[in-house]
N, C-alpha and C positions, 0 to 999 in steps of 0.2 A: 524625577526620582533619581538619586545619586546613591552611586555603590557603597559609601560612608555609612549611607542613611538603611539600607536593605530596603526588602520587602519584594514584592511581587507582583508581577505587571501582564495580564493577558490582553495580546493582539488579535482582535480577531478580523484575519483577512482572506478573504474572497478569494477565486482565482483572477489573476491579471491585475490585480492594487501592488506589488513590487513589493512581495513579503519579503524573498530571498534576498534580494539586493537590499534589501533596509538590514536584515540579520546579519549580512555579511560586512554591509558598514560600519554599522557596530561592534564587528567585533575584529575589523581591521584597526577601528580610531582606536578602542583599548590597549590591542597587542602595540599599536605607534605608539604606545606609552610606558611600552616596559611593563605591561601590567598582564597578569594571567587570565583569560581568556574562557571557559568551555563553550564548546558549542557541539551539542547532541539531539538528536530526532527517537520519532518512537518506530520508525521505520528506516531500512536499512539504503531506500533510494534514495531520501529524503535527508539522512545523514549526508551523501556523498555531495549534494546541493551545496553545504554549508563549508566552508573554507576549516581546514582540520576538523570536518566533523566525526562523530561517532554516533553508533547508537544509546540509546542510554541504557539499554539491557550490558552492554558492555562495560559502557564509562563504571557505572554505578553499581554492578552487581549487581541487579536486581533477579529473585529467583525466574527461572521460568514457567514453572507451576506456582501463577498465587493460586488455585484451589485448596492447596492443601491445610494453608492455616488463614486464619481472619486477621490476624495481623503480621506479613508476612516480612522478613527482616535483611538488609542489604548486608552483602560480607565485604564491607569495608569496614576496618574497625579503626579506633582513635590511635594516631599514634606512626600508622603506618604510611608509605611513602602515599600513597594515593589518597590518602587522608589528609596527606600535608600540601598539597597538589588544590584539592577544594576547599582547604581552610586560606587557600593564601591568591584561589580566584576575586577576581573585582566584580566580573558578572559571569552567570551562568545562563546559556540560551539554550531553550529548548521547543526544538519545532512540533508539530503535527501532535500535542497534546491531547486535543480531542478522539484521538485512538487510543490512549493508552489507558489501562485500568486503571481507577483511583487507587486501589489496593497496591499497585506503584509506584502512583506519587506520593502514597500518604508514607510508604516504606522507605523510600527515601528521605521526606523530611524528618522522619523519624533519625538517618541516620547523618542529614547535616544538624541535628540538634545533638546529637553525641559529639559530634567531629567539633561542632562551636562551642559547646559547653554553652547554651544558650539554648531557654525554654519558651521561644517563637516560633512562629513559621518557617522551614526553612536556614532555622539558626539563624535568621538575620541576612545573611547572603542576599546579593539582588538578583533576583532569579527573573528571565523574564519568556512566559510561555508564548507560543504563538500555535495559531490552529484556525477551523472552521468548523464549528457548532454543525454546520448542513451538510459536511460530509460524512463517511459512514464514522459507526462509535466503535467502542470498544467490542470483540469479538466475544460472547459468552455461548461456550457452547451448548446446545437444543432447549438456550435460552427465551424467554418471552418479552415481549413487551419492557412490561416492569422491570426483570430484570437486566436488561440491558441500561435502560436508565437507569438503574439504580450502579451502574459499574462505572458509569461516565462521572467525570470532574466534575461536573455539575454540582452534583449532589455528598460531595466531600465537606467535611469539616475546612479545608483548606481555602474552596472557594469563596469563602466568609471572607478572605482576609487577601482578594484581591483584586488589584486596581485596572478596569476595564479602559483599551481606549478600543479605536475601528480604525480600518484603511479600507475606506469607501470609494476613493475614486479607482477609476480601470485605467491604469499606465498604459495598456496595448495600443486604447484609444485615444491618449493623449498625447504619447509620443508619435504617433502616424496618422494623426488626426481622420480614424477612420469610425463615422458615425453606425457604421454596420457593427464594428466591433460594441459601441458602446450600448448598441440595441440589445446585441447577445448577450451582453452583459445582464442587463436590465431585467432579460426572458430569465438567463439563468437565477438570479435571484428570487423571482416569483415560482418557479421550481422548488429552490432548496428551503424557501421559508410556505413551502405548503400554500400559496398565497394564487395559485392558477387555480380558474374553479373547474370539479370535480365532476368525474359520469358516472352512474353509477350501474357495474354490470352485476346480474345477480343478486346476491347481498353484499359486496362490496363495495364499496364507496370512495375509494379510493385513486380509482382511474382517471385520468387525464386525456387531453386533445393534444396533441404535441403537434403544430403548424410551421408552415416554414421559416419560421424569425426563430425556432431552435434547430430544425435540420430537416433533411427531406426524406419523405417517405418512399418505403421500399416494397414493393407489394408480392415480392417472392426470394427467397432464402439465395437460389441462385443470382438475379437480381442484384442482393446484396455483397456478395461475393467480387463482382465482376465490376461494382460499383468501386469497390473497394483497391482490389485486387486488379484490374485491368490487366489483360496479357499478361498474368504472372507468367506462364510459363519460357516469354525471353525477357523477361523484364527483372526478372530474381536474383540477377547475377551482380542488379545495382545495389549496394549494400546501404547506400542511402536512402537509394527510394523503397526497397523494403523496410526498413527500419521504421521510417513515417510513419506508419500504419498498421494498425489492427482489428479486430473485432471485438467488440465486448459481449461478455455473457455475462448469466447472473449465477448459473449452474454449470460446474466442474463437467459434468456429461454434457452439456452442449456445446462447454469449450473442445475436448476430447475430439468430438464427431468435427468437427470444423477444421482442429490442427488434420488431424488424418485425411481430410477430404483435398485438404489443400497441400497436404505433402507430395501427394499422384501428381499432381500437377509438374514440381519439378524433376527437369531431368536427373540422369546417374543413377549410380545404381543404390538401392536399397541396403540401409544396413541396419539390421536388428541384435540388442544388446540385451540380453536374459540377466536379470538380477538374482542373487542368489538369498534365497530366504531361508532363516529360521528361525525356534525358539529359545528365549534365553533360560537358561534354568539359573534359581537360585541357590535350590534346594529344597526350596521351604512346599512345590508343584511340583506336579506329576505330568505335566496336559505335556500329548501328545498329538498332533494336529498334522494329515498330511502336505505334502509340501504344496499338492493342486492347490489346496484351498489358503494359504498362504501366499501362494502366485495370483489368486485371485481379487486379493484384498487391494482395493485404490483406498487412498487413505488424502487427506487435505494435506499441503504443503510435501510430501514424501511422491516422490517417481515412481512410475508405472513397471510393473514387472519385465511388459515387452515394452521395450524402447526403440522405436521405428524411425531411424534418424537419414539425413542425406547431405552432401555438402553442400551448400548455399541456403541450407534452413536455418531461421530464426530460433534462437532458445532462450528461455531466463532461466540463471543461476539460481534454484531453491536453497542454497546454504552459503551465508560466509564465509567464504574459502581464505581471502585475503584483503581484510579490510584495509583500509578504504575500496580499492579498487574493484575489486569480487566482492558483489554482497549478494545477499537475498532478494530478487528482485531484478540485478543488472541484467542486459538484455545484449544477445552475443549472436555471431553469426558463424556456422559452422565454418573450417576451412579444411580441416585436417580429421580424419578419425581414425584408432587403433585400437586392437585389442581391451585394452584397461587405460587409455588416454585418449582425449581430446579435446584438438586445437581449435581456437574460437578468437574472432577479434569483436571486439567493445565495439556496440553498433552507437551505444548513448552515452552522454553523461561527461563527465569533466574526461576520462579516460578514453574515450571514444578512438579507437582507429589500433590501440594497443593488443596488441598478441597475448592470452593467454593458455595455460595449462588446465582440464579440468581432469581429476582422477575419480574413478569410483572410491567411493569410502563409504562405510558403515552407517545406515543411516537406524536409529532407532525409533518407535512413532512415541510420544506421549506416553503416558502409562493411563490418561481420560479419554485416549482415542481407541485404546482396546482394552480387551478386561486379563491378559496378560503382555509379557514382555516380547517383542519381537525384533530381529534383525534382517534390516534388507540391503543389500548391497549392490550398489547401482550408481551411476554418476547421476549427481544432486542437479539435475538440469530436467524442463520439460519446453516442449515445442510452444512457439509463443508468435506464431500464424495470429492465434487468440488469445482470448486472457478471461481470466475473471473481472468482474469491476472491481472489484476490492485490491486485487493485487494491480490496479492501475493504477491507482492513487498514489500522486504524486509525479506520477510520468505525465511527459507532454508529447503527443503528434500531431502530425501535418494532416490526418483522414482517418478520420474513425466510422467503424460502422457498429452499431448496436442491434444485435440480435437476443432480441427478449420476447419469444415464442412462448419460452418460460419468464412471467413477469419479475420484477424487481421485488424484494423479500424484505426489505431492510431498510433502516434510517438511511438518507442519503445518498442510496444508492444511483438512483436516475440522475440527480445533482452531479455526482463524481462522474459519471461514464458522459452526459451531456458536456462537461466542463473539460474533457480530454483538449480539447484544441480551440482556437480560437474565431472560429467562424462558423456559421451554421450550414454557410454554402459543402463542408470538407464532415458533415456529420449526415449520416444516413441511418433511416432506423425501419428496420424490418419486427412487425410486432403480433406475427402470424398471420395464416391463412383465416383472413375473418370477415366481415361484413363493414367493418368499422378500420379501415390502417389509419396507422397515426392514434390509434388508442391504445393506451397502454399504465403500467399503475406507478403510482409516485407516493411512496413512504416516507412521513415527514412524522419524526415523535414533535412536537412544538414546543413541548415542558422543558426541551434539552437549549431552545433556542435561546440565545442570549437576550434580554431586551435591550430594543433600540433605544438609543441615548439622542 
């Protein structure tokens, strides 16, 4: 396929097949050509991967509420600099597609078919996606089933009109020719394509045996901690070897109880930062709401009211402060704290080892996360001991532990949190106080899965 010719090209690649370094070649040999270049992600860690990346909520304007209309429209318009910027690209690369609403892509090609004056796909541009069907999809909120398939690429007018290849081999294993690697591989794909057979507890059906060719079992919370965690308390001070490592959850409250458990742990002293809340008036309301129950609200991606922080705790950035380097998702090590600032160094990622600033700023939530307008102000950071699986995706470490007491909820989720690192030996997984460890559920839609060629 040649940038002359357009058209649209989905990679679909696994972890360990060298998606990053194939995107990045491409769009090195390009720019070696004198030729224009983009390269964007649908996530903000996932951007900083790719050599001048962005994200594409950025590159491309795209709204960040699609709820609001069914066909939702990019503010780039014909004419202007950034219009002339993608009418005058050779290729446009866009990573981790499989997260992004279709109501995105389809907004976008919408606006390279104004920017080309061209009524194709895409305006004709060589666009080429890259993703994994088996990781998690598109987020719809207290969505079902259906409709989350129904928000994915999949199911777009778009993917009519594009041309599939695969990157099946495991690079980890072929450049270190280590046959354990190419085993976990192996495991992990009978994982993500729903293909390991099933226990069934209850009326559920859905449950798995997870054995040691994907990771070892943990038979108590603490256990998992300590499997993980070893001697954190003189061990915390290494910013590398904290870095490595975390937990995975599937529930925001079981990350929560995990960061805080394991804050006690380090020495120093305790510092707690109160956010200040309120609400917005427009005019148009009246709603008066005391401030407790305001300080009370946890809300997804938005910081906690008390902020319980210490210097040498891990934290990830919730807002793009300063793209590329500060995004949503970057993962920092405290050094420094003050009043209304603090100092963190880059524990991951192309930046790694760099000093930054973070301030409190204004955060507001969604206007589909509450049923009025609110303002919290707080620094856009939360403790990242743990994590969600979803906000993991696309991160790599050295030891993960997965705590899923509360089972996995979601397409892809066991896939994603299994696939954190590269051996089974450095994955641990605690799956409650039960009868059965090592049993635990694995959510596969399979309507979403690409078929094999």
């Amino acid at each position: 396929m040649r940038s002359s010719e357009g058209g649209v090209l989905f990679i679909d690649a696994c972890g360990g097949t060298g998606k990053t370094f194939l995107l990045n070649l491409t769009l090195a040999k390009i720019r070696s050509l004198k030729s224009v270049a983009l390269a964007v992600a649908s996530s903000g860690i996932a951007a900083t991967l790719l050599d001048g990346g962005k994200t594409a909520h950025s590159a491309f304007k795209i709204p960040l509420d699609l709820s609001k209309s069914d066909y939702p429209s990019c503010s780039i318009n014909r004419g202007t600099a950034k219009a002339a910027v993608i009418k005058n690209a050779k290729i446009i690369v866009w990573d981790e597609v499989t997260m992004t609403h279709k109501k995105a892509m389809e907004a976008v090609d919408r606006m390279f078919r104004d920017i080309m004056e061209r009524d194709v796909v895409f305006g004709g541009k060589l666009v080429v996606l890259c993703g994994d069907f088996r990781q998690t999809l598109p987020v719809v909120r207290n969505g079902n089933r259906a409709e989350t398939v129904s928000a994915c690429l999949k199911t777009s007018y778009i993917w009519r009109s594009i041309q599939i290849s695969h990157l099946r081999q495991n690079m980890r294993a072929l450049i270190h020719g280590d046959a354990n690697a190419q085993e976990f591989s192996n495991q992990l794909l009978t994982v993500g394509d729903g293909r390991k057979p099933n226990v069934i507890i209850g009326n559920v059906c859905d449950y798995i045996t997870v054995d040691h060719k994907l990771c070892k079992v943990i038979n108590s919370l603490e256990n998992l901690i300590e499997s993980v965690y070893p001697k954190l308390e003189s061990k915390y001070l290494d910013t590398k070897w904290l870095s490595s490592r975390t937990i995975l959850c599937a529930r925001n409250d079981d990350k929560s109880t995990l960061n805080e458990q394991l804050l006690e742990k380090l020495d120093g002293p305790l510092k707690v930062y109160l956010s200040i809340d309120s609400i917005m008036h427009d005019g148009s309301d009246n709603i008066n709401m005391p401030t407790e129950v305001l300080n009370a609200m946890e809300m997804a991606g938005v910081p906690q009211h008390r902020l319980c922080l210490k210097i040498g705790a891990p934290i990830m950035v919730l807002r793009s402060l300063d793209a590329p380097k500060v995004v949503n998702g970057t993962r920092c090590i405290i050094t420094a704290m003050y009043p209304n600032l603090i100092e963190a160094k880059i524990s991951s990622g192309k930046y790694k080892g760099e000093s930054v600033l973070i301030p409190r700023i204004p955060i507001i939530p969604s206007e589909t996360e509450l049923a009025f307008r609110m303002k919290r102000i707080q620094f856009p950071i939360a403790l990242c001991f743990s994590m969600t699986i979803n906000k993991s995706q696309g991160q790599t470490f050295e030891c993960v532990g997965l705590h899923l007491a509360s089972p996995v909820f979601s397409h892809g989720q066991l896939y994603v949190a299994l696939s954190r690192v590269g051996s089974p030996e450095h994955v641990y997984l605690y799956s409650g106080e039960s009868d059965s460890p090592g049993v635990t559920r694995n959510v596969v839609y399979g309507e979403v899965l690409p078929s094999p060629t």
